[in-house]
Residue frames as qw, qx, qy, qz and C-alpha x, y, z in Angstrom:
[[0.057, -0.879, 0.173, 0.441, -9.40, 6.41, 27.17],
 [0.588, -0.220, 0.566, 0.535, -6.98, 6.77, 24.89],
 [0.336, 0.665, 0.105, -0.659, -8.91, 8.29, 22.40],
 [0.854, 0.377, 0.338, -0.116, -9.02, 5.52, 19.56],
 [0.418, 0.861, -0.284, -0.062, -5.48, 6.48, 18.50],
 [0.551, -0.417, 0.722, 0.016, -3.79, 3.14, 19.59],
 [0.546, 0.257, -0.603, -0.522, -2.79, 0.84, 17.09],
 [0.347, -0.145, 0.890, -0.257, -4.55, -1.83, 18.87],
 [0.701, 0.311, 0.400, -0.502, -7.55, -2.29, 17.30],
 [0.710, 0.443, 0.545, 0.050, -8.84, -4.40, 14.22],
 [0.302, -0.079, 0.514, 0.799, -7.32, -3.42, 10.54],
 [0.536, 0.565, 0.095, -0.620, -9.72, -1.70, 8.38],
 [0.831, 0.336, 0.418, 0.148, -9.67, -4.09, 5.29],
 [0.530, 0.760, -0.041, 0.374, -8.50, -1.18, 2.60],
 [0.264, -0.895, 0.348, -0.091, -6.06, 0.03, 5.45],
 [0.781, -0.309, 0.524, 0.142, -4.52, -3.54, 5.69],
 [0.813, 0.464, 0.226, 0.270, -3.92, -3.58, 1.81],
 [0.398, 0.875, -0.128, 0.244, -2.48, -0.23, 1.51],
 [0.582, -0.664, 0.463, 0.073, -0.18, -0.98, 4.48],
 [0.874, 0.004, 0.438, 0.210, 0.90, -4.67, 2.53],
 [0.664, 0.724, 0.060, 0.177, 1.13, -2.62, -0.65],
 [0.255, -0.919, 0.286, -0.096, 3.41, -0.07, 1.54],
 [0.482, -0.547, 0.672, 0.133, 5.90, -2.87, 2.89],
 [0.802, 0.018, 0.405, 0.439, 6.31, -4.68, -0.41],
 [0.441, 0.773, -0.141, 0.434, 7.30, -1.75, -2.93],
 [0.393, -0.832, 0.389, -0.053, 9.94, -1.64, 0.60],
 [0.664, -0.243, 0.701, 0.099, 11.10, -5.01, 0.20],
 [0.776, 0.428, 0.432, 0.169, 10.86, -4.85, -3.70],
 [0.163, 0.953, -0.162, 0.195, 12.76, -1.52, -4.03],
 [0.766, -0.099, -0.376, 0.512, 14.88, -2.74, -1.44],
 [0.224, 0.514, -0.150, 0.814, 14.62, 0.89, 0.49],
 [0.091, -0.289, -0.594, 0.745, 14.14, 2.36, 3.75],
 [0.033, 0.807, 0.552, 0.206, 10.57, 4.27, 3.81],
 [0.285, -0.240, -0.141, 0.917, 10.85, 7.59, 3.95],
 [0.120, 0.081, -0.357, -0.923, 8.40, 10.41, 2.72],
 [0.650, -0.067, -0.144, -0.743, 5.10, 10.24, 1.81],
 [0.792, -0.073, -0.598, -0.098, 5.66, 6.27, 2.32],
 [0.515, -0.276, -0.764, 0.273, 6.29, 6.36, 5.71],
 [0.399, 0.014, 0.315, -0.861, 4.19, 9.23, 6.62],
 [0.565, 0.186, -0.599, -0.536, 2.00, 7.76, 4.91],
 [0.667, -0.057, -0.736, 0.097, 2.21, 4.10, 6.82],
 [0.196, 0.027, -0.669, 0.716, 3.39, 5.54, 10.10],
 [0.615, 0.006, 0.050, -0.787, -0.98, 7.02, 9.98],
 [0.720, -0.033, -0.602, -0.342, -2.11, 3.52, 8.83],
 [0.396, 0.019, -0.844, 0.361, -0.42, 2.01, 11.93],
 [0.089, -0.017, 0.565, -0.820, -1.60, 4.51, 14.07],
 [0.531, 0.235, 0.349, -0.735, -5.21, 4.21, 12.98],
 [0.023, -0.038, 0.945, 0.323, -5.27, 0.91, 11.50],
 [0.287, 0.560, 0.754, -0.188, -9.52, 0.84, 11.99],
 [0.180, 0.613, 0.211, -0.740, -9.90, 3.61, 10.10],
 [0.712, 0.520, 0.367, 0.298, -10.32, 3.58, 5.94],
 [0.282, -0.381, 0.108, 0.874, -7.41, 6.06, 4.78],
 [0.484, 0.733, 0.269, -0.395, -8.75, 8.66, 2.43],
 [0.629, 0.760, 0.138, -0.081, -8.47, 9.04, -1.51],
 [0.356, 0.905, -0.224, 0.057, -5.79, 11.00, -1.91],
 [0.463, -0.663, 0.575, -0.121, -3.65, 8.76, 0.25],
 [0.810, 0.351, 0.460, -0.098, -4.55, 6.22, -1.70],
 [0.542, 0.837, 0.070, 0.017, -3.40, 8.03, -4.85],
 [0.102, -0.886, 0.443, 0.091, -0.08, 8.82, -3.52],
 [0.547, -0.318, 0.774, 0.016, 1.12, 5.73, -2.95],
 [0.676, 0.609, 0.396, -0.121, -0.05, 5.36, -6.47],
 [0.307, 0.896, -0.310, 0.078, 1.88, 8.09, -7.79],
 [0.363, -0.600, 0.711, 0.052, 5.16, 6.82, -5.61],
 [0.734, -0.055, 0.643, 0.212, 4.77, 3.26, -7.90],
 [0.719, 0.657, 0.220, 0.057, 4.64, 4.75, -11.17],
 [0.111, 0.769, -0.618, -0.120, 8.33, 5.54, -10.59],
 [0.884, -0.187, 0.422, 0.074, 8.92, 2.27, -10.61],
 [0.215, -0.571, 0.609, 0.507, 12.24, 2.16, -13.15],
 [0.135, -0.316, 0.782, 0.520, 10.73, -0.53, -15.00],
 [0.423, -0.098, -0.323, -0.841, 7.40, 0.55, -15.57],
 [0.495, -0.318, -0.808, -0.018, 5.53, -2.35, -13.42],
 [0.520, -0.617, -0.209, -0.553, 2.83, -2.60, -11.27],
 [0.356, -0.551, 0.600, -0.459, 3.33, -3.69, -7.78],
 [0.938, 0.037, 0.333, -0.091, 1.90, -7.40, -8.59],
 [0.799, 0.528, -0.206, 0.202, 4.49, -7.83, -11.53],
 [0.168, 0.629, -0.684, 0.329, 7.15, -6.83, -8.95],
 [0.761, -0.218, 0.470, -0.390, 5.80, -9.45, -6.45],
 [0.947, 0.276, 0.144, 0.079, 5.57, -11.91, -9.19],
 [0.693, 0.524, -0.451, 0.203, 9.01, -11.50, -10.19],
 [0.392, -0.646, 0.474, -0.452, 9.95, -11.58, -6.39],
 [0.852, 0.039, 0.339, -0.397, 8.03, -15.20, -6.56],
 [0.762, 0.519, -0.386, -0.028, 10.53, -16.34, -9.06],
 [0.269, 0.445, -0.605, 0.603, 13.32, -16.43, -6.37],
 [0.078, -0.140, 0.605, -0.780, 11.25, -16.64, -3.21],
 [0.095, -0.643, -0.754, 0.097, 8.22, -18.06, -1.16],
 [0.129, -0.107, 0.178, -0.970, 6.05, -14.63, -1.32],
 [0.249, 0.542, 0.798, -0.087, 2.18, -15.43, -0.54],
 [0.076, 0.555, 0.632, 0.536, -0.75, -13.89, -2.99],
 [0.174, -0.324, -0.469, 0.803, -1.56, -10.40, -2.49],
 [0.080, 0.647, 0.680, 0.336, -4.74, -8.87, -3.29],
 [0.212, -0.202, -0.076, 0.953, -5.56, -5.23, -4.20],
 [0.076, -0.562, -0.665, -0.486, -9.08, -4.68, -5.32],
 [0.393, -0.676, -0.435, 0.446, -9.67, -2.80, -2.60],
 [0.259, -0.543, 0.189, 0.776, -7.27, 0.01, -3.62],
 [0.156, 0.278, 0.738, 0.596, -8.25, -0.84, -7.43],
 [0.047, -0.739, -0.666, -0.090, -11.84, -0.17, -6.35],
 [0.156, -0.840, -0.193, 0.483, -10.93, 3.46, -4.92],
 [0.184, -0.387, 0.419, 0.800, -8.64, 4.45, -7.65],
 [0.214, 0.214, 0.664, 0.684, -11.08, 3.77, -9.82],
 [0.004, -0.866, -0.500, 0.021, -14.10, 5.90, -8.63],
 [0.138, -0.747, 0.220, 0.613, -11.33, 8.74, -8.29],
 [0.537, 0.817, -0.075, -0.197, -10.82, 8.14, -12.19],
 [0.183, -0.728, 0.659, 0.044, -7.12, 6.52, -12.02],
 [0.829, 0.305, -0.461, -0.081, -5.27, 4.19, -13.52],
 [0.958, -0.222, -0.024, -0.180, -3.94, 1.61, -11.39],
 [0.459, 0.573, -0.676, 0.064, -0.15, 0.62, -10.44],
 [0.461, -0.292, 0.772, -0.327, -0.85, -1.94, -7.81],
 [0.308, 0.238, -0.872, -0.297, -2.12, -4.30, -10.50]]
């Protein structure tokens, strides 16, 4: 039972990025999630096997291009990395969907 809506299972690969991407613009913003970012997450947990769709994808897109000072989500990392151990995080995953949807990239 349960109907496959535990987060026990295995990460989906692009789920696990957009999750990472999720908790650093938290810890680089320095904010509580709220909104689309933690609807947004609070689905990823719940159905971490699944691949989230497109448009989820996109949001969390749209939510970094406020970034104040125009950076991607690696350039905040990397300035994070000035000041702190942070380990190497890799978005190609998310790259790869934004770009069959036609989008430009802020996760970098």
């Amino acid at each position: 039972g349960g109907g496959g809506a535990s987060g026990t299972g295995q990460w989906n690969p692009l789920a696990k990025q957009l999750n990472d991407a999720i908790n650093m613009i938290v810890v680089c913003w320095d904010i509580v999630p709220k909104g689309p970012l933690a609807d947004i997450q609070s689905n990823l947990l719940r159905y971490r096997s699944n691949e989230p769709f497109p448009p989820k994808i996109k949001a969390i897109n749209t939510v970094l291009s406020y970034d104040k000072q125009g950076r991607t989500l690696q350039q905040m990392i990397d300035q994070l990395r000035q000041n702190d151990s942070v380990r190497q995080f890799n978005f190609n995953l998310i790259n790869n969907v934004l770009e069959a949807e036609g989008v430009s990239s802020n996760f970098g």
